[in-house]
TORPA-4810 file (N, C-alpha, C, O; in nm, 3 decimals):
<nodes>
NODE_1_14.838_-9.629_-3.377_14.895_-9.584_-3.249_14.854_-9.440_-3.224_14.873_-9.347_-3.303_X
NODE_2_14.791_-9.433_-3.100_14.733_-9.270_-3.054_14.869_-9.235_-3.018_14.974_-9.298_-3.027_X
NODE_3_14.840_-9.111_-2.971_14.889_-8.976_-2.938_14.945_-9.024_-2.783_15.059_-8.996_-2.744_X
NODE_4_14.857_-9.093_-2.710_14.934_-9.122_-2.595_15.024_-9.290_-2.567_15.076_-9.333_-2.463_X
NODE_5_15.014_-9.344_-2.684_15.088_-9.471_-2.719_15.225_-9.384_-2.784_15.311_-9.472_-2.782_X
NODE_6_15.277_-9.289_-2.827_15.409_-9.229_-2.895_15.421_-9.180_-2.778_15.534_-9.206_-2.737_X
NODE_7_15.350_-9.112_-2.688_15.414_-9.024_-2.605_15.491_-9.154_-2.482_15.608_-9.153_-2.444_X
NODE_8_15.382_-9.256_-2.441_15.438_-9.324_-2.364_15.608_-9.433_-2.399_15.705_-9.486_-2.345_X
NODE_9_15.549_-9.410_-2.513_15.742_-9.458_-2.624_15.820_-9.362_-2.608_15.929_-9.382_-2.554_X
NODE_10_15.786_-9.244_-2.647_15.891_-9.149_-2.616_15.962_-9.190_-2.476_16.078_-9.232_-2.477_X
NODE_11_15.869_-9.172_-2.320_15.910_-9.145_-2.216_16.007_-9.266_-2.207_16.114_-9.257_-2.145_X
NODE_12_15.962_-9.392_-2.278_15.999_-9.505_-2.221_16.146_-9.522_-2.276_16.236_-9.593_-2.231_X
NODE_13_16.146_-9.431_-2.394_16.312_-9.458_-2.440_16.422_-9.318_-2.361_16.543_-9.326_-2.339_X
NODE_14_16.325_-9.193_-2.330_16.429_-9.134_-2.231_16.408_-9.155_-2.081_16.453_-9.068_-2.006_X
NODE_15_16.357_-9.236_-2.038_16.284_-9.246_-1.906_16.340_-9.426_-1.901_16.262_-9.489_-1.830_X
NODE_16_16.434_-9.501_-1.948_16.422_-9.619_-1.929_16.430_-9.709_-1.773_16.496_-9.673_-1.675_X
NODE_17_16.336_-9.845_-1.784_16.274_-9.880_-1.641_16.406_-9.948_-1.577_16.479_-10.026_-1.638_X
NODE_18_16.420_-9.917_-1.477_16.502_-10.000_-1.377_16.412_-10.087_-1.308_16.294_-10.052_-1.311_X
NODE_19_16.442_-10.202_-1.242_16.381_-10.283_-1.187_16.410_-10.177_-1.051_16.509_-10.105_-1.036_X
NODE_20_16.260_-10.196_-0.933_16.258_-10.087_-0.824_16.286_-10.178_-0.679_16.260_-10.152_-0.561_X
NODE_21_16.351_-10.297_-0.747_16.370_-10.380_-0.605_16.527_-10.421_-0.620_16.584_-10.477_-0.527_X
NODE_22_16.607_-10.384_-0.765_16.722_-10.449_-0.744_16.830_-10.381_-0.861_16.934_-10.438_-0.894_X
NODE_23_16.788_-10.257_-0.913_16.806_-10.174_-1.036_16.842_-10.254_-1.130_16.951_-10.207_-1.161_X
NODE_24_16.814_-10.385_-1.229_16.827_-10.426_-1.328_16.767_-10.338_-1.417_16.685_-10.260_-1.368_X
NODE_25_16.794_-10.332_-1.563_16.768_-10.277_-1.632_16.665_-10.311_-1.703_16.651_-10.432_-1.683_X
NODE_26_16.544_-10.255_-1.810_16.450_-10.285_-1.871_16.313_-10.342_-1.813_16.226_-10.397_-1.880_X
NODE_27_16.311_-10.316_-1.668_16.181_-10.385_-1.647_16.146_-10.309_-1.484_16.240_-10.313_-1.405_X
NODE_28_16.056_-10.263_-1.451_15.993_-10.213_-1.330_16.003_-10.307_-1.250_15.979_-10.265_-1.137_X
NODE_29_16.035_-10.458_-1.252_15.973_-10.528_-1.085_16.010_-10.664_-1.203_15.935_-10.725_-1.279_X
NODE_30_16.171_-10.679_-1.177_16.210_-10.848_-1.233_16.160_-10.919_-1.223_16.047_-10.885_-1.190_X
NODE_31_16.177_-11.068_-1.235_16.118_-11.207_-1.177_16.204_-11.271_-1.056_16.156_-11.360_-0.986_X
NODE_32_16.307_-11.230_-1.040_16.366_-11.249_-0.879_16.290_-11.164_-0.794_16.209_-11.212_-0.715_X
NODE_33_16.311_-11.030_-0.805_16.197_-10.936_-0.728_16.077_-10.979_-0.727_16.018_-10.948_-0.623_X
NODE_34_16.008_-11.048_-0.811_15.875_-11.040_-0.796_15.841_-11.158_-0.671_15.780_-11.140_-0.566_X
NODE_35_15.902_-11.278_-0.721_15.955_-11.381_-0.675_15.965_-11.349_-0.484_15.921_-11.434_-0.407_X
NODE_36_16.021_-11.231_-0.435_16.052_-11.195_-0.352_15.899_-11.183_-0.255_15.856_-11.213_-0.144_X
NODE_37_15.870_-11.138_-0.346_15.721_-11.022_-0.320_15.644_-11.111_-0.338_15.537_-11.060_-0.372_X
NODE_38_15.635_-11.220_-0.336_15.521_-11.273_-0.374_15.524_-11.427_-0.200_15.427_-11.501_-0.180_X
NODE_39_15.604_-11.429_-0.145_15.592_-11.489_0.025_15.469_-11.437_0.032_15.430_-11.324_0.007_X
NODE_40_15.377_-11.592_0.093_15.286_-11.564_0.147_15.303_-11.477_0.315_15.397_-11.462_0.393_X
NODE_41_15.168_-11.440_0.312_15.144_-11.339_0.440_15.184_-11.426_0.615_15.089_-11.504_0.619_X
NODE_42_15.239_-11.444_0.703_15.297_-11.499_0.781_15.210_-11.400_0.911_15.209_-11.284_0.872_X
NODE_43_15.152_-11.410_1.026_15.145_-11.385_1.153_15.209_-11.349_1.219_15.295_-11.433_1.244_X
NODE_44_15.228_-11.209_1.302_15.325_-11.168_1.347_15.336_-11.095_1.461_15.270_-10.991_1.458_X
NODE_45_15.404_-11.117_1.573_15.377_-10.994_1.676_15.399_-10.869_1.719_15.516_-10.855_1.683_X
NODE_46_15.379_-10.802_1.754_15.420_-10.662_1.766_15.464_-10.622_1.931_15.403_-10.648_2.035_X
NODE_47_15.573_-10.560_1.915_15.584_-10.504_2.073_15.463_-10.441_2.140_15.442_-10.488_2.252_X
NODE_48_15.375_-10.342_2.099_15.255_-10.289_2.135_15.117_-10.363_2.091_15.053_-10.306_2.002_X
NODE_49_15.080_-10.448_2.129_14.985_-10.570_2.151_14.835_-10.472_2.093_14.759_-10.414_2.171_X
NODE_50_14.819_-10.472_1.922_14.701_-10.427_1.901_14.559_-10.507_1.954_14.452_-10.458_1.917_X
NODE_51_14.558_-10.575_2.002_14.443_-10.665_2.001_14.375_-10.721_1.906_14.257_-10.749_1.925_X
NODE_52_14.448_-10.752_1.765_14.427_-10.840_1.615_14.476_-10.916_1.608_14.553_-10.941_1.701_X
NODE_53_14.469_-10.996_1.511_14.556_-11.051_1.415_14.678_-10.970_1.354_14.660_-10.848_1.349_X
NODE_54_14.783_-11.011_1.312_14.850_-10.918_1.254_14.964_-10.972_1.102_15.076_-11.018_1.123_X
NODE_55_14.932_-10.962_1.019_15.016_-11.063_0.918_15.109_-10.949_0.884_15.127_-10.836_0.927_X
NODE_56_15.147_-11.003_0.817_15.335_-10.973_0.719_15.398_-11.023_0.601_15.418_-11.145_0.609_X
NODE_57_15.434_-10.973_0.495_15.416_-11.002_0.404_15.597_-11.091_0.397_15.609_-11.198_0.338_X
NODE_58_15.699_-11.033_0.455_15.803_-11.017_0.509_15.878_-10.948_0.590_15.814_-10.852_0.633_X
NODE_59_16.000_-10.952_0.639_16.063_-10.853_0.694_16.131_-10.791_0.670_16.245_-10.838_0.668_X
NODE_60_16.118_-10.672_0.640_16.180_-10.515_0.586_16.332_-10.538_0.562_16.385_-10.548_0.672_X
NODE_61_16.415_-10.548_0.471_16.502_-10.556_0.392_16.535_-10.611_0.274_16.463_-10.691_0.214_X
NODE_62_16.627_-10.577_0.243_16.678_-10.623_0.085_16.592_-10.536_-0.018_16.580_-10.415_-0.037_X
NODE_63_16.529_-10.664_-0.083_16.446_-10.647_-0.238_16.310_-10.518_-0.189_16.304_-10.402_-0.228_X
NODE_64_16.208_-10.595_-0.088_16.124_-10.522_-0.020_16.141_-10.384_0.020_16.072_-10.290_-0.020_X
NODE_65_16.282_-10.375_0.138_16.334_-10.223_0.152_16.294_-10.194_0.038_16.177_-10.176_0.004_X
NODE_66_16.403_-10.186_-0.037_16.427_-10.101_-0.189_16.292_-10.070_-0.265_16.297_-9.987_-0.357_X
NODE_67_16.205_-10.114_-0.242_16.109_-10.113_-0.344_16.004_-10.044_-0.250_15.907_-9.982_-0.295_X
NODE_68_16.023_-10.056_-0.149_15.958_-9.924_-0.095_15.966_-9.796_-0.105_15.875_-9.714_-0.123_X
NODE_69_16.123_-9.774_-0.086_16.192_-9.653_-0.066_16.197_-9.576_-0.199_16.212_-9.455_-0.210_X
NODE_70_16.184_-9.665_-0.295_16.170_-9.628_-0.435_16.002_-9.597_-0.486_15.954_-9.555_-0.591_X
NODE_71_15.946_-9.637_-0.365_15.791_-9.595_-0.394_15.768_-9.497_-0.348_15.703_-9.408_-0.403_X
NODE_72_15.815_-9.492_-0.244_15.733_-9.375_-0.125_15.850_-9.242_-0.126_15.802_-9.134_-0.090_X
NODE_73_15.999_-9.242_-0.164_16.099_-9.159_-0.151_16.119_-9.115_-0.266_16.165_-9.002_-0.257_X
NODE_74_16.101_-9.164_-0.426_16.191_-9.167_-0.530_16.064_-9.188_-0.634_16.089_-9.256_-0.734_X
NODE_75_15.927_-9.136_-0.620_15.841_-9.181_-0.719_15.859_-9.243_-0.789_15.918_-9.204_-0.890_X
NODE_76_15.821_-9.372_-0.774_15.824_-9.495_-0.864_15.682_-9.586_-0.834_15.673_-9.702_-0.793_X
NODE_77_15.596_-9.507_-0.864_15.431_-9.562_-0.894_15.455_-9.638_-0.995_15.342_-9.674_-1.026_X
NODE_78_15.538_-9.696_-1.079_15.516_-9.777_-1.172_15.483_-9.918_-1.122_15.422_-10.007_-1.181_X
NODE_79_15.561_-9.918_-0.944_15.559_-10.068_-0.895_15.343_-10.085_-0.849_15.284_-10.193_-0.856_X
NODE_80_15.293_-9.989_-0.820_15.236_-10.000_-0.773_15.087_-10.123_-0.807_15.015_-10.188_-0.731_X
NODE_81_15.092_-10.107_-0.963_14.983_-10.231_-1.005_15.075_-10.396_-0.957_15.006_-10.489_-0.915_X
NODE_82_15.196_-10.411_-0.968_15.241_-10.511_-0.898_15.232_-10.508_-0.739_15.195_-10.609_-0.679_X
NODE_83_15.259_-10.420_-0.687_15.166_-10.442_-0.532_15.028_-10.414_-0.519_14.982_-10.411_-0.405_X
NODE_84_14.978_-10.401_-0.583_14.822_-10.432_-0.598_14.765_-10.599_-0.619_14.671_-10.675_-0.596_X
NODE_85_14.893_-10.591_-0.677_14.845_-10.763_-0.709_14.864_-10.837_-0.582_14.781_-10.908_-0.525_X
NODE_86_15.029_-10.800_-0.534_15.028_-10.921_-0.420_14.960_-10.908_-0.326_14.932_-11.008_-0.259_X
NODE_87_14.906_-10.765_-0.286_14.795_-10.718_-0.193_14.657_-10.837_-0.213_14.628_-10.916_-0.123_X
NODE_88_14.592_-10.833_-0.329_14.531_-10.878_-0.342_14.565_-11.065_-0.342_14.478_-11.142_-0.301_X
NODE_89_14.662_-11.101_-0.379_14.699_-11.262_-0.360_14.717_-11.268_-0.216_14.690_-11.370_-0.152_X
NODE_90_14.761_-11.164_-0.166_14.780_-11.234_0.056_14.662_-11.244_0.065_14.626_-11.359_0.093_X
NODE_91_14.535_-11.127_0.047_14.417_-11.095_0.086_14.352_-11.274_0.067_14.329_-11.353_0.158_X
NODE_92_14.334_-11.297_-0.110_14.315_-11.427_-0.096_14.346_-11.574_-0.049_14.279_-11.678_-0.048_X
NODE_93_14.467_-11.545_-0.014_14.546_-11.639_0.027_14.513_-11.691_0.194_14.526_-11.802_0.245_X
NODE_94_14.475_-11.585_0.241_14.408_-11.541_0.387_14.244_-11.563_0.400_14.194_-11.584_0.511_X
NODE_95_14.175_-11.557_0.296_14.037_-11.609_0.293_14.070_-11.736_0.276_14.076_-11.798_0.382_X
NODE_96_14.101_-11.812_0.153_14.132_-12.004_0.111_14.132_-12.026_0.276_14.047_-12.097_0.329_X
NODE_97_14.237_-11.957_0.352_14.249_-12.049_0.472_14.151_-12.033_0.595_14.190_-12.079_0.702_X
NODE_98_13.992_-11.957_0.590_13.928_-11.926_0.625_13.970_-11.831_0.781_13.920_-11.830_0.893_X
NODE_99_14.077_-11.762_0.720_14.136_-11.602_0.785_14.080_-11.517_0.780_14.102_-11.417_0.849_X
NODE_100_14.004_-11.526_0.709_13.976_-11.327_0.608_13.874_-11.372_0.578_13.851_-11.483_0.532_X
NODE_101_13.778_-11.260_0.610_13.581_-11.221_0.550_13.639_-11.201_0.422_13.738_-11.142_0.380_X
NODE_102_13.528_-11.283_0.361_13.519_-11.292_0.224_13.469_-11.134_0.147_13.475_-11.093_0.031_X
NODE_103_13.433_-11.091_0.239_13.404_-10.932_0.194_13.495_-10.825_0.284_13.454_-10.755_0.377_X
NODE_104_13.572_-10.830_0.252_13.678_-10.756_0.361_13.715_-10.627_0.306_13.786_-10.642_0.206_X
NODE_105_13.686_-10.462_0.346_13.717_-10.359_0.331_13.850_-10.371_0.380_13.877_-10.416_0.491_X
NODE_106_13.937_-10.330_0.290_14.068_-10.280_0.307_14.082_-10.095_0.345_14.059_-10.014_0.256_X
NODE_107_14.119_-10.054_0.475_14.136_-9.928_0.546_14.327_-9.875_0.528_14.405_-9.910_0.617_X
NODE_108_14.363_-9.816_0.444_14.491_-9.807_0.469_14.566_-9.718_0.608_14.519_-9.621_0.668_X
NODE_109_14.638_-9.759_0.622_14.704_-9.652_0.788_14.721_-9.548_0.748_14.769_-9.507_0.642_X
NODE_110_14.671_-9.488_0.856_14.698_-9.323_0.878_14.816_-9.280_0.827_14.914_-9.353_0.843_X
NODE_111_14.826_-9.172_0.767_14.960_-9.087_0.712_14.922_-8.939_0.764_14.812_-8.896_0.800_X
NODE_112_15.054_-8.869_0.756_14.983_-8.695_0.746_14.935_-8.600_0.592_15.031_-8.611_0.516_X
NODE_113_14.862_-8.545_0.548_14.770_-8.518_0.426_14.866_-8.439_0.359_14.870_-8.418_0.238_X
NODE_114_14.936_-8.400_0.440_15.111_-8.330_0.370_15.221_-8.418_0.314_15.295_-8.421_0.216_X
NODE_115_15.200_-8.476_0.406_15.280_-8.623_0.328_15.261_-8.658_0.250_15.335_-8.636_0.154_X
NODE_116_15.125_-8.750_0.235_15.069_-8.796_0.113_15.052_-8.693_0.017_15.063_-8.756_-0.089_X
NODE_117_15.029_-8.563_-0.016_15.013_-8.468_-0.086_15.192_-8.436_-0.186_15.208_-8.399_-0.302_X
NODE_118_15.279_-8.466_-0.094_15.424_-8.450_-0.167_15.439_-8.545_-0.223_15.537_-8.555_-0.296_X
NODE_119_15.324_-8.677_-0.207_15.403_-8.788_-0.320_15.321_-8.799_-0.374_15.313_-8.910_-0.427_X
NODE_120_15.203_-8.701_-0.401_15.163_-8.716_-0.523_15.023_-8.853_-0.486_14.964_-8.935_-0.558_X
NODE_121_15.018_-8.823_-0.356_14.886_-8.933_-0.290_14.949_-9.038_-0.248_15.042_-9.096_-0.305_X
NODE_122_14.877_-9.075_-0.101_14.926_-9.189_-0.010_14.933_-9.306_-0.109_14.849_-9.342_-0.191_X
NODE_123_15.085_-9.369_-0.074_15.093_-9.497_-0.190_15.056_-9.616_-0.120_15.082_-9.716_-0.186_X
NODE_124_14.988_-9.647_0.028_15.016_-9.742_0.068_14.781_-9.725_-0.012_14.732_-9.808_-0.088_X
NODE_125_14.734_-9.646_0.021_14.603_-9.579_-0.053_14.601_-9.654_-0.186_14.538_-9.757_-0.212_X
NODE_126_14.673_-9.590_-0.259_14.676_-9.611_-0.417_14.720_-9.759_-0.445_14.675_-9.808_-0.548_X
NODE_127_14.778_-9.815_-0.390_14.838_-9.981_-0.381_14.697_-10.054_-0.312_14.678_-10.166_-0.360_X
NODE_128_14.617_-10.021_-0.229_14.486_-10.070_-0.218_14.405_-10.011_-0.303_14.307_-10.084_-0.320_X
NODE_129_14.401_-9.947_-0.344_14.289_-9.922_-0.481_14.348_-10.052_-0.574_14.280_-10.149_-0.607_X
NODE_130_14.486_-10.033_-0.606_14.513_-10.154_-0.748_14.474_-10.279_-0.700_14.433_-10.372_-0.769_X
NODE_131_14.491_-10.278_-0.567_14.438_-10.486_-0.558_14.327_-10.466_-0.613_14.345_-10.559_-0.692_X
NODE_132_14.222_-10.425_-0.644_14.083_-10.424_-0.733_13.998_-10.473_-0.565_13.899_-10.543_-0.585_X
NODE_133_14.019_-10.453_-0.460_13.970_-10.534_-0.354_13.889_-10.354_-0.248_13.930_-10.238_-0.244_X
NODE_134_13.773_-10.418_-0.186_13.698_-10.259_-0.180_13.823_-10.152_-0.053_13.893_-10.192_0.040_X
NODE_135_13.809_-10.056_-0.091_13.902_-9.955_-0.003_13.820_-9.844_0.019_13.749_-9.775_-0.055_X
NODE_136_13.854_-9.843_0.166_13.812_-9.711_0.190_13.910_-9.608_0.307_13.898_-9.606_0.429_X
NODE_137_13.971_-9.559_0.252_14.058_-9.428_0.313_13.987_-9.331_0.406_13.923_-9.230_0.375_X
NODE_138_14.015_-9.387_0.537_13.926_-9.274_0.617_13.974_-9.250_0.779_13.909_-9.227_0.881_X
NODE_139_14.123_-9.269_0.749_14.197_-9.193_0.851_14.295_-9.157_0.810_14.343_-9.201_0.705_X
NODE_140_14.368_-9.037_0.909_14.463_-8.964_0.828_14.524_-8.938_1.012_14.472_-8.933_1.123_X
NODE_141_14.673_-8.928_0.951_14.750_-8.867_1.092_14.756_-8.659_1.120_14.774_-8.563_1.046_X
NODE_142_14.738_-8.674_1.226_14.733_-8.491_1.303_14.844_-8.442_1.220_14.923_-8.533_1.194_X
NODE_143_14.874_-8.337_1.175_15.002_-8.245_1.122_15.085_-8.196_1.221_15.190_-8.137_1.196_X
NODE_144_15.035_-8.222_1.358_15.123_-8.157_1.448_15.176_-8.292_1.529_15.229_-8.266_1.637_X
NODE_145_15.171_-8.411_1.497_15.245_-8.483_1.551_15.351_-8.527_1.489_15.376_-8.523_1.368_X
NODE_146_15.453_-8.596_1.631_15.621_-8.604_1.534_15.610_-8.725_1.447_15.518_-8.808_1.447_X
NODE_147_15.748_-8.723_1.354_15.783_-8.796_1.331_15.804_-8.956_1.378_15.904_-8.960_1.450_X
NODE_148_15.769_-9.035_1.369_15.817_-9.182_1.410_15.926_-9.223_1.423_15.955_-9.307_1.508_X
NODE_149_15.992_-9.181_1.358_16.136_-9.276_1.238_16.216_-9.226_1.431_16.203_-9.117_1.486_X
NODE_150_16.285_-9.338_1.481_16.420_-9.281_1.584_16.316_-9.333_1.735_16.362_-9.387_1.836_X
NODE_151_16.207_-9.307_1.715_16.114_-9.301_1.845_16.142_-9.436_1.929_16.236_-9.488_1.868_X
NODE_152_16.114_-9.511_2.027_16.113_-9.601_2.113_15.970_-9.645_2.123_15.888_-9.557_2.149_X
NODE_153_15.922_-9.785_2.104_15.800_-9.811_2.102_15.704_-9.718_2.197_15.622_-9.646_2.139_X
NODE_154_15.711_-9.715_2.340_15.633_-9.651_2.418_15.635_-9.459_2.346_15.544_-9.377_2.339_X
NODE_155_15.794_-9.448_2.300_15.747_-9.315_2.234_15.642_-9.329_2.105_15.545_-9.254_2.109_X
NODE_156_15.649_-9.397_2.020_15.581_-9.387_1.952_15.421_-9.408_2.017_15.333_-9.323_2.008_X
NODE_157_15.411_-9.508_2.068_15.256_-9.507_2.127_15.212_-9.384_2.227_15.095_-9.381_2.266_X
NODE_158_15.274_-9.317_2.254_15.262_-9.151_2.317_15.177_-9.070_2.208_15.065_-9.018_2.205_X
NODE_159_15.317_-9.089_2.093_15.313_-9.029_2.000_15.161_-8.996_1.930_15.115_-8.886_1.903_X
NODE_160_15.094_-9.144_1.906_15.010_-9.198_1.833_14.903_-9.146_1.899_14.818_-9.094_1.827_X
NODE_161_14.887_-9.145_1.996_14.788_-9.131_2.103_14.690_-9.008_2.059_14.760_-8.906_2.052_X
NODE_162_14.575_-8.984_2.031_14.517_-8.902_1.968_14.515_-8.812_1.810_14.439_-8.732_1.755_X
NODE_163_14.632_-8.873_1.781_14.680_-8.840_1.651_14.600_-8.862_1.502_14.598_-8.787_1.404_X
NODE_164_14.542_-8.984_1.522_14.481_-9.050_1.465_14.328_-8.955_1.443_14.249_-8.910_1.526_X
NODE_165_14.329_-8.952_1.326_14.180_-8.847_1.289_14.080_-8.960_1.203_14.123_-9.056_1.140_X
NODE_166_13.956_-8.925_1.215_13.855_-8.959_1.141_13.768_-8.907_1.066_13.689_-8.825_1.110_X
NODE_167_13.768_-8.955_0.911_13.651_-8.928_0.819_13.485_-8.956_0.895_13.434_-9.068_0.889_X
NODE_168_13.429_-8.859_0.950_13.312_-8.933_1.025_13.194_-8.938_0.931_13.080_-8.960_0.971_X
NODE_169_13.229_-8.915_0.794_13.106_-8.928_0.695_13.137_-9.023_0.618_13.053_-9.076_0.544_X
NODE_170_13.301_-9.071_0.625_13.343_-9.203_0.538_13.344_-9.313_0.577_13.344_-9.417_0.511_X
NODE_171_13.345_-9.296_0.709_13.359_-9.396_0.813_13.221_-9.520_0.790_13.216_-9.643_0.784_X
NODE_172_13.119_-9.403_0.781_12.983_-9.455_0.781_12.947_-9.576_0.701_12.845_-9.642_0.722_X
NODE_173_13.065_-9.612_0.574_13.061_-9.687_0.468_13.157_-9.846_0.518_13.126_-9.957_0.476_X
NODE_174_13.251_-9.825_0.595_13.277_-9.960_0.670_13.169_-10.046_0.720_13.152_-10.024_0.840_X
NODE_175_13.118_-10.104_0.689_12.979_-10.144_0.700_12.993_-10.364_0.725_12.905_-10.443_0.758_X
NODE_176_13.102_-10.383_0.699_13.205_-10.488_0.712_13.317_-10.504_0.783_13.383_-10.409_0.825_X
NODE_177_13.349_-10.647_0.803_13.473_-10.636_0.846_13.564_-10.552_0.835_13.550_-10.513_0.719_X
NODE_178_13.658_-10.491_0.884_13.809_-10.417_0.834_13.939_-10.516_0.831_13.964_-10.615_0.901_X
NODE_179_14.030_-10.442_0.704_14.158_-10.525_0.733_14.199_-10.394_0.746_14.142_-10.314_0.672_X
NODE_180_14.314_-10.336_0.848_14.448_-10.221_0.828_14.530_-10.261_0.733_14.563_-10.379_0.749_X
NODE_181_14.570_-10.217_0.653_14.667_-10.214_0.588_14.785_-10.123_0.592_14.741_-10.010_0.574_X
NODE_182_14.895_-10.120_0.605_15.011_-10.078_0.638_15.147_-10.103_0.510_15.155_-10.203_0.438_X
NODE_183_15.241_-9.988_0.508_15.383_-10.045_0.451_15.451_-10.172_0.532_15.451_-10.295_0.522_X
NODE_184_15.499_-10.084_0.605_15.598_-10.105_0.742_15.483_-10.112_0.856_15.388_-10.034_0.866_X
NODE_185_15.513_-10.232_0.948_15.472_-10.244_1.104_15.551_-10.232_1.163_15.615_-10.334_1.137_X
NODE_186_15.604_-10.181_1.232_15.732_-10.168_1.360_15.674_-10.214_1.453_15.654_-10.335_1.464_X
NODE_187_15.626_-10.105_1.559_15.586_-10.129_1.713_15.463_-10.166_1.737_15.425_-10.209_1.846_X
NODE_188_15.379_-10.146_1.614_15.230_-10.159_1.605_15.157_-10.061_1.707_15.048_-10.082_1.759_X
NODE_189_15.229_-9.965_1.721_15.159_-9.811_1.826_15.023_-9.748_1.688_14.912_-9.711_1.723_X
NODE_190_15.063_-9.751_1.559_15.024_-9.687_1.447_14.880_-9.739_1.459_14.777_-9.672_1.469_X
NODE_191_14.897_-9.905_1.456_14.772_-10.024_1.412_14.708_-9.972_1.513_14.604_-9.914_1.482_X
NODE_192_14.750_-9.973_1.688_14.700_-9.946_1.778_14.582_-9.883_1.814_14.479_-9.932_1.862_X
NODE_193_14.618_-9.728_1.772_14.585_-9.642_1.761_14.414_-9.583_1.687_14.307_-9.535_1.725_X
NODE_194_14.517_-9.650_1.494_14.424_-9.672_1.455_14.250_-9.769_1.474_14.139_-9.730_1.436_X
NODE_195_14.277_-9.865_1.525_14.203_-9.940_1.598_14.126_-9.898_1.657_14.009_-9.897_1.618_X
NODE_196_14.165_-9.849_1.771_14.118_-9.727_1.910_14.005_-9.650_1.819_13.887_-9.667_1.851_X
NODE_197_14.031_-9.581_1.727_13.954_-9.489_1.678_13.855_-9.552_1.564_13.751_-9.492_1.536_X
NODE_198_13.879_-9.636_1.521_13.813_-9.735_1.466_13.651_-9.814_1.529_13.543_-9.807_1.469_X
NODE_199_13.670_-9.871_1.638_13.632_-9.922_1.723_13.550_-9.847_1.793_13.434_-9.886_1.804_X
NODE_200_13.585_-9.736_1.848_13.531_-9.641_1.861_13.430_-9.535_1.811_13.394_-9.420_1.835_X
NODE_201_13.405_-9.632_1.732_13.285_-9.567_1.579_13.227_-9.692_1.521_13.187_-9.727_1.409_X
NODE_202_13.236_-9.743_1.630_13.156_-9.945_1.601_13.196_-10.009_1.462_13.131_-10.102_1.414_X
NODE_203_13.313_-9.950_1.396_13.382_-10.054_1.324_13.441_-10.200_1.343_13.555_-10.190_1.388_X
NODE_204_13.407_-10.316_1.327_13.440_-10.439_1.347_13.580_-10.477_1.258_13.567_-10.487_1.136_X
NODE_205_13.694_-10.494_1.310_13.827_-10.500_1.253_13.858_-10.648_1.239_13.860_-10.730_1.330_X
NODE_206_13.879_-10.666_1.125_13.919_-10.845_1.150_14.073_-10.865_1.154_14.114_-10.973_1.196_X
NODE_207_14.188_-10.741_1.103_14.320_-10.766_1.158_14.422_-10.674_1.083_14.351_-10.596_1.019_X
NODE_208_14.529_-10.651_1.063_14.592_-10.576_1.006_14.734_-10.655_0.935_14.803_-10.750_0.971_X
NODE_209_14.736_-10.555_0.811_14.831_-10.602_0.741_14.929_-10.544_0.689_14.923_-10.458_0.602_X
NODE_210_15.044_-10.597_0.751_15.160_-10.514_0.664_15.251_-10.568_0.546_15.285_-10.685_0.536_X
NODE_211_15.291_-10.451_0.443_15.362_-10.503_0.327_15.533_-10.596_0.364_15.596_-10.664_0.282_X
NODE_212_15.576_-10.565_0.529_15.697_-10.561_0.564_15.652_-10.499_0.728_15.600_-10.405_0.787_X
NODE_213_15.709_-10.618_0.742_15.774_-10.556_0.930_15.875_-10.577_0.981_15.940_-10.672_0.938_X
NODE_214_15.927_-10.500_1.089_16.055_-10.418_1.086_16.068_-10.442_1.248_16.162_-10.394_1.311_X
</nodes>
């Protein structure tokens, strides 16, 4: 046993795992939770009509809530190779049914670089890296736009409206289909948006996906 096999014992006996979808004890992500998380991807509409496809993994409460809020609020990257996985099982689950390009770049949604920087890097980012499925991160939200959370669909699509920035040297590597990937879909102003600017740089989008919509 190395040096970082004792240290990870150490943490694990003062650091012990709660389950991050239902606080049971001894385990990061139960078999009821997982169980949860593991609903196939479902079609879904949005008040603000992106012009995609739009799937869903479920709808935002319970087990899902929690295991977000515990990702993105309460650092708990431990869940994240388990949403890598189911990322990657919708992804396939969505090709079998001849949904999804078999070579499909996964694009995660825009965040602000402050945001993602306080948690230690965008988790909805780092949860598409673990599906093992290709990613490429190459939009990011303005620092001077508001908050979402309270907004009214049309506010948010105000909101969104130019907000949306582009990697124009990363961009260059979408060279395939796109899927969006998302936590939360609400109004779909975000997908919108993103799209807009997408599209707008002759990216071909085949649809967007969220972990939970709301």
């Amino acid at each position: 046993m190395g040096f970082s096999d004792y240290l990870a014992a150490a943490l694990e006996l003062a650091l012990p795992k709660t389950c991050a979808g239902c606080g049971a004890g001894g385990v990061v992500l139960c078999a009821t939770c997982r169980q949860e998380w593991s609903a196939i991807p479902n079609q879904i509409s949005t008040r603000i009509d992106p012009g995609i496809p739009v799937w869903s993994l479920g709808v935002l409460g319970g087990v899902r809530r929690r295991t977000i809020i515990n990702l993105k609020e309460r650092g708990r990257v431990d869940v994240i190779p388990y949403l890598g996985a189911v990322m990657r099982a919708a992804v396939e689950y969505l090709q079998a049914r001849g949904e999804m390009d078999t070579n499909i770049i996964l694009v995660p949604a825009p965040t602000k670089k402050s945001s993602a920087a306080a948690r230690g890097g965008d988790v909805v980012t780092r949860v598409c890296y673990a599906s093992g499925l290709t990613t490429v991160p190459v939009v990011h939200l303005s620092e001077t736009g508001k908050d979402a959370v309270g907004l009214s669909a049309a506010e948010r699509w105000r909101n969104r409206l130019g907000a949306v920035q582009i990697d124009e040297i990363k961009v260059k590597k979408l060279t395939g289909h796109v899927l969006v990937v998302d936590d939360v879909i609400t109004t779909g102003a975000t997908l919108k948006a993103t799209i807009m600017v997408l599209t707008s740089r002759g990216v071909k989008i085949r649809g967007g996906l969220g972990w939970s919509n709301a």
